[in-house]
N, C-alpha and C positions, 0 to 999 in steps of 0.2 A: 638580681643575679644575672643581668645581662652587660653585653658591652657595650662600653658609651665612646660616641666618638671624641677621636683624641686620646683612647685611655690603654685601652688593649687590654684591662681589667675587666670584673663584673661585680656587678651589683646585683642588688637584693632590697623589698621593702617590706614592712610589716603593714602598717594598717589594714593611728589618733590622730598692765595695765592700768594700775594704779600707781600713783606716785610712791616710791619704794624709799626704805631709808638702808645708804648705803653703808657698810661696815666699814669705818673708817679709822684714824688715828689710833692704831696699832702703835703701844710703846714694844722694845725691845727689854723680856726679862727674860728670866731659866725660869723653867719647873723645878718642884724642889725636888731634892735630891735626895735619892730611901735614906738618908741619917737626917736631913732639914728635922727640926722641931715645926717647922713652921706651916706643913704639911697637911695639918687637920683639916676637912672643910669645914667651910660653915656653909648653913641648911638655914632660910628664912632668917640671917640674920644672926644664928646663933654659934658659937664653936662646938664641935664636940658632941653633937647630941648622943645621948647616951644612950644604951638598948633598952633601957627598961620605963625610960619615955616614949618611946617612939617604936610602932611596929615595923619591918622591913618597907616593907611597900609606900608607908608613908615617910621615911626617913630616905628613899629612893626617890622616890617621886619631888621629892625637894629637890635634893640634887639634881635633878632632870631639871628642874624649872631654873635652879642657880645656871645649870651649863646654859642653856635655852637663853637666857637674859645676859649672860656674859657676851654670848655671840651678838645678839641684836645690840648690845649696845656697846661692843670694840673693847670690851674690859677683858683683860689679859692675863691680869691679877687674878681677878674672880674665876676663868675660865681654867687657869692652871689646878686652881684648889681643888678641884673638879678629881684631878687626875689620882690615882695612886702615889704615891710617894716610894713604895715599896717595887712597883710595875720595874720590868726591864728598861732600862734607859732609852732603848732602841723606843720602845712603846711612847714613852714620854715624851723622848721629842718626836717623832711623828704626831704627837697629840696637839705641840706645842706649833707645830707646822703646815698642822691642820685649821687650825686658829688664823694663823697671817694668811693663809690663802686666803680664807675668806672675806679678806680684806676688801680688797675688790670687787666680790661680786655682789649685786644686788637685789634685797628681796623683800616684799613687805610682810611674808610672816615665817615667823624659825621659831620650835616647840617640838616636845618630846611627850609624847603619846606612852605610856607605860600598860599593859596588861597583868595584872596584877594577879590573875589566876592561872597565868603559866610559869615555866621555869625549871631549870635544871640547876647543877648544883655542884657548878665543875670544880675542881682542885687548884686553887690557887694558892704558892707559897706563903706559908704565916698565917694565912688570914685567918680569923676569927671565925669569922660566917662568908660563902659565896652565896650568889642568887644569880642569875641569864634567864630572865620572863622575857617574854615579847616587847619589845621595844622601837616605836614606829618614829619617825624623822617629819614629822608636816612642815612643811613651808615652802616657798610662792618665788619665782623671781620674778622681779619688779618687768614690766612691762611686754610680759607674758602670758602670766598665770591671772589669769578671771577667777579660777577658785585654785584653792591650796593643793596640792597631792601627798600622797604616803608614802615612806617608804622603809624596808624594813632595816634594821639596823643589828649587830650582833654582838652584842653590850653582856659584858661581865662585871658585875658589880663585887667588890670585896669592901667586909667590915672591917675595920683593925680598931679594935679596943670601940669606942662610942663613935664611930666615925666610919659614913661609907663615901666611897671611891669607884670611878671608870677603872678595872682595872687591867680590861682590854677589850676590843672591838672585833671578833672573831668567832666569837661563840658559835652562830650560825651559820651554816652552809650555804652560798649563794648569799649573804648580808649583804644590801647594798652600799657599794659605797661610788659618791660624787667626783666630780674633778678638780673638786681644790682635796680630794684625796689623794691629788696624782702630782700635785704640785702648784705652785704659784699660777694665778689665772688671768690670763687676758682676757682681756672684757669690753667690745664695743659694742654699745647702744645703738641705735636704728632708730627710725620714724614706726618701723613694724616688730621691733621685737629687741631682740640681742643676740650675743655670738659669744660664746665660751669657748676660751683655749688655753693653749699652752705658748707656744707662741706669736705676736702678736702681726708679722707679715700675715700667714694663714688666714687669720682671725679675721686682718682689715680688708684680705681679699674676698673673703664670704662676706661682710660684710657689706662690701659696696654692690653686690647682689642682691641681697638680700631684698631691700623694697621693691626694686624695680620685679624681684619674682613674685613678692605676692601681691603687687598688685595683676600681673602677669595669669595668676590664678583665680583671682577674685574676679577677674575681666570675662571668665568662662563660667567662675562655678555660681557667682554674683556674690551679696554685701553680706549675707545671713551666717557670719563668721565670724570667729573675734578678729581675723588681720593682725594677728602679736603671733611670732614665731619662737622660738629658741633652738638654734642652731647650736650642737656642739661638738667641739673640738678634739678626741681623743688623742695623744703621743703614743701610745701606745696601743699593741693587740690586747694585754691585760685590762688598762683600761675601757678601752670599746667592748671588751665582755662582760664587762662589771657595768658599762652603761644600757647594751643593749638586754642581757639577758643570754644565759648557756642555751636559748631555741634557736640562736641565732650559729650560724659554719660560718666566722668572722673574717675568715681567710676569701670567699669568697662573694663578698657585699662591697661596693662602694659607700650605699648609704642605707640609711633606714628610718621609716618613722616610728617614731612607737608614742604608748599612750600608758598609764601608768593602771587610771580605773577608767572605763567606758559607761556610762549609761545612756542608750541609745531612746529612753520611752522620756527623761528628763533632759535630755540632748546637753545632760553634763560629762567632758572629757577631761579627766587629771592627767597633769604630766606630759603635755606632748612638746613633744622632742624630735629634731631633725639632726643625727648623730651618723659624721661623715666616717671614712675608714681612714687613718691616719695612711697604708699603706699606698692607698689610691688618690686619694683626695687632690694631694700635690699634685701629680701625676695630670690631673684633667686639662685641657684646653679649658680658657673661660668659655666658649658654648659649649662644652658638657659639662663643666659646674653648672651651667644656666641652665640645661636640661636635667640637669639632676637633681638641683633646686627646688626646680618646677614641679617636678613626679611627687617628692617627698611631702611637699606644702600640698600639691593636693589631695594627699592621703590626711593630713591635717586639719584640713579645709573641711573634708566630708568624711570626717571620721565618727563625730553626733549621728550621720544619717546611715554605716555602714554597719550593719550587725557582722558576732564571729558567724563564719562561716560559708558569706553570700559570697558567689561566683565571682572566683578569678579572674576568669576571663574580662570581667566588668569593668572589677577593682583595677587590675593592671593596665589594661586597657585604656582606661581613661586618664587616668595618672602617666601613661606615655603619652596619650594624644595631648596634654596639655605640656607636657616637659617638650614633647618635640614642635610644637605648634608655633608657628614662624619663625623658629630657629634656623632657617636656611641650609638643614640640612635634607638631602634628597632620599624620596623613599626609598630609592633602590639602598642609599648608605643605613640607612634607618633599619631595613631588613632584608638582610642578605641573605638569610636562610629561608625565610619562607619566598623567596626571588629562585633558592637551588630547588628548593622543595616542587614550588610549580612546575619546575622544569624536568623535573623527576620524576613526580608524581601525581600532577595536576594540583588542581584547588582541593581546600580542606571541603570533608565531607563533616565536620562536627567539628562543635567549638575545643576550645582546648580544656583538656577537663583540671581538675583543681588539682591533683598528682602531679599533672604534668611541671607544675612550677615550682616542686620541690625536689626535682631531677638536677642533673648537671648535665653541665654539657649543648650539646645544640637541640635537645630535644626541649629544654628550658628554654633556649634561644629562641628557639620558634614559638613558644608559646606567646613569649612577650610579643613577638611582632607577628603572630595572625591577630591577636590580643588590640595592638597599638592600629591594625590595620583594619580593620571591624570594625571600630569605633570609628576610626579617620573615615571609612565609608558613609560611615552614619553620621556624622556632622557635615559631611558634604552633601549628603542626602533629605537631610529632616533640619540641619541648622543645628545650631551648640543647646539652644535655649533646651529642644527637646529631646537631644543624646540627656542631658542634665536632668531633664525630669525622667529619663529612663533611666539614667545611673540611679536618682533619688530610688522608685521602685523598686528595680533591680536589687540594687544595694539595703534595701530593709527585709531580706527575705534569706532564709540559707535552703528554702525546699523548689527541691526543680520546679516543681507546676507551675506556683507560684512566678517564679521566674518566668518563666516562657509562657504566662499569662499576660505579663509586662511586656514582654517585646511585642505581645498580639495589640494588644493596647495604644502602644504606644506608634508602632511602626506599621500596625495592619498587615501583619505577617505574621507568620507562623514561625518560628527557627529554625523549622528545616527550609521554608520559604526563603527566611531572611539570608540565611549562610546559603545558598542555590544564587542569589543573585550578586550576593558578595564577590561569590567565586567565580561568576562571570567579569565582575568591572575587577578583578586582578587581574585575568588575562589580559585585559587591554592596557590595566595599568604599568608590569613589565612585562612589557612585550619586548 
């Protein structure tokens, strides 16, 4: 949530390979229509199962696996049967629009997770029996995802006679949904990852970024990374809320990284995602795309080694010092509030504490850049290799001692030591 040059925007961050089989040869059919006979699904092969074969959860859980295999293997047919026949038209073809997105994009695992001991039990026109249990989305896009991630999905299922149906995707509040939920998707591939959008200029412009940033990051943070990214695209502020998550003030981020599930003790990250703001994104000069690239991939980069809750000042900090790092742009542009701050009110007497960056305004501003200016001290001071094992420390900790045990560590200072001599080399820096 600061400004990038070229943008006159602000931005915001959160911090989070195999060969994929691509969803292809999509024919053109209808959904059928609530009078079709032809409507029924079929479940493992068979029409019609009946109630008194099959308990809900396991006549659901078919269905799940029928959609799940329609998608992976581009069948359109099978994928339709899926749907209610009875659902508003409106739902259907959205359902049916949801399908050809997916045409494009790439992944090597798509599956429907079912919880079978939850569930509500909403009112659906006609139906026979509802059921909305928990219903999670696994799957992987191709030359990204090292492991699968989840996510939740807001599935109403309706009976009609022997036979169950999707009979809408809403049931839950915050349900996630994807970007081929938003529309048709553009999709460039990379040497490091890929780029999900909606239109394809955008798309090919992150994309020819894209390598050159991470290796950009890997050049600081080193090799102990996957180097696969997924950049995506949103057209819209609905969209980018459905991607990013309602913790996110959408209106004010340029970018963000996020990560789906963390586990920092098995340094397993699902889901990470580098997800631009459709309102800003355009908006950038190519060096603050490249800088803002930069920041987000290496929240990416060192998201395994970042527990919730370890200092701001660290996280953001370094994630600037590597977005702005031989970008050619000058400190004084880099930080102009804490350049009025000096001049105001001298050097910071304390880091900037973790509040501080969920402020607006210049009091945010300055956080970022005593934050981005700390750290630039300490790489020109101690070299990148050892900023990196101080971010490592740093960043696996959320209890102050701890912290400021690492910078005694690492730096042979103390932090009131460290920030005393900081605020000395700013005075000379803008002078």
């Amino acid at each position: 949530m600061r400004p990038v040059p070229g943008s006159g925007k602000f931005r915001g961050w959160l911090a989070a390979g195999a060969a994929g089989v691509v969803l292809a040869g999509v024919t053109a059919i209808s959904l059928p229509s609530p009078e079709s006979p032809t409507g029924s699904v079929r479940i493992a092969g068979q029409a019609g199962l009946g109630v008194s074969e099959q308990p809900p959860e396991v006549a659901v859980r078919g269905l799940l696996e029928q959609r799940a295999a329609a998608v992976r293997a581009g069948d359109e047919a099978a994928f339709a049967a899926t749907v209610d026949p009875k659902a508003p038209h409106d739902f259907q073809r959205r359902q049916l629009e949801l399908f050809r997105n997916l045409a494009t994009v790439p992944v090597t695992e798509w599956a429907y997770e079912l919880d079978a001991t939850t569930g509500d039990r909403p009112v659906v026109p006609e139906a026979d029996e509802t059921w909305a249990p928990r219903v999670e989305l696994r799957y992987a896009l191709a030359d990204v995802d090292s492991v699968p991630t989840q996510r939740p999905l807001g599935y109403v299922f309706a009976r009609r006679g022997g036979s169950w149906y999707v009979a809408a995707d809403d049931a839950k509040p915050g349900a996630w949904r994807g970007p081929w939920d938003f529309g048709p998707c553009q999709v460039k591939r990379t040497a490091t990852g890929l780029v999900i959008g909606h239109q394809r200029e955008p798309v090919e412009r992150v994309a020819r970024q894209l390598d050159a940033a991470v290796a950009d990051v890997t050049e600081v943070w080193g090799p102990n990374w996957s180097q696969r990214v997924g950049v995506l695209l949103p057209e819209s502020q609905e969209e980018l809320r459905a991607l990013v998550g309602p913790e996110f003030a959408v209106d004010g981020i340029a970018a963000v990284a996020v990560a789906d599930r963390v586990n920092t003790t098995t340094r397993r990250v699902e889901g990470p995602r580098v997800v631009l703001n459709p309102k800003t994104a355009n908006q950038l000069s190519d060096i603050a795309l490249r800088v803002v690239l930069r920041h987000e991939i290496t929240h990416i980069a060192a998201r395994a080694d970042t527990v919730d809750g370890a200092p701001m000042w660290m996280l953001e900090g370094f994630a600037d010092y590597v977005g702005y790092r031989n970008s050619g742009v000058a400190p004084k542009d880099i930080a102009p509030d804490l350049v009025r701050h000096l001049r105001e009110a001298g050097p910071p007497a304390k880091l900037p504490a973790d509040g501080d960056f969920h402020q607006a305004g210049r009091r945010l501003d300055l956080a970022y850049q005593q934050s981005w200016s700390l750290v630039h001290y300490l790489a020109e001071r101690l070299g990148e290799p050892r900023v990196v094992e101080l971010y490592r420390r740093v960043a696996a900790t959320n209890d102050e001692a701890a912290a400021d045990q690492a910078v005694r560590d690492v730096t042979g200072q103390t932090t009131q030591q460290l920030i005393a001599d900081w605020g000395t080399q700013l005075s000379r820096t803008f002078r």
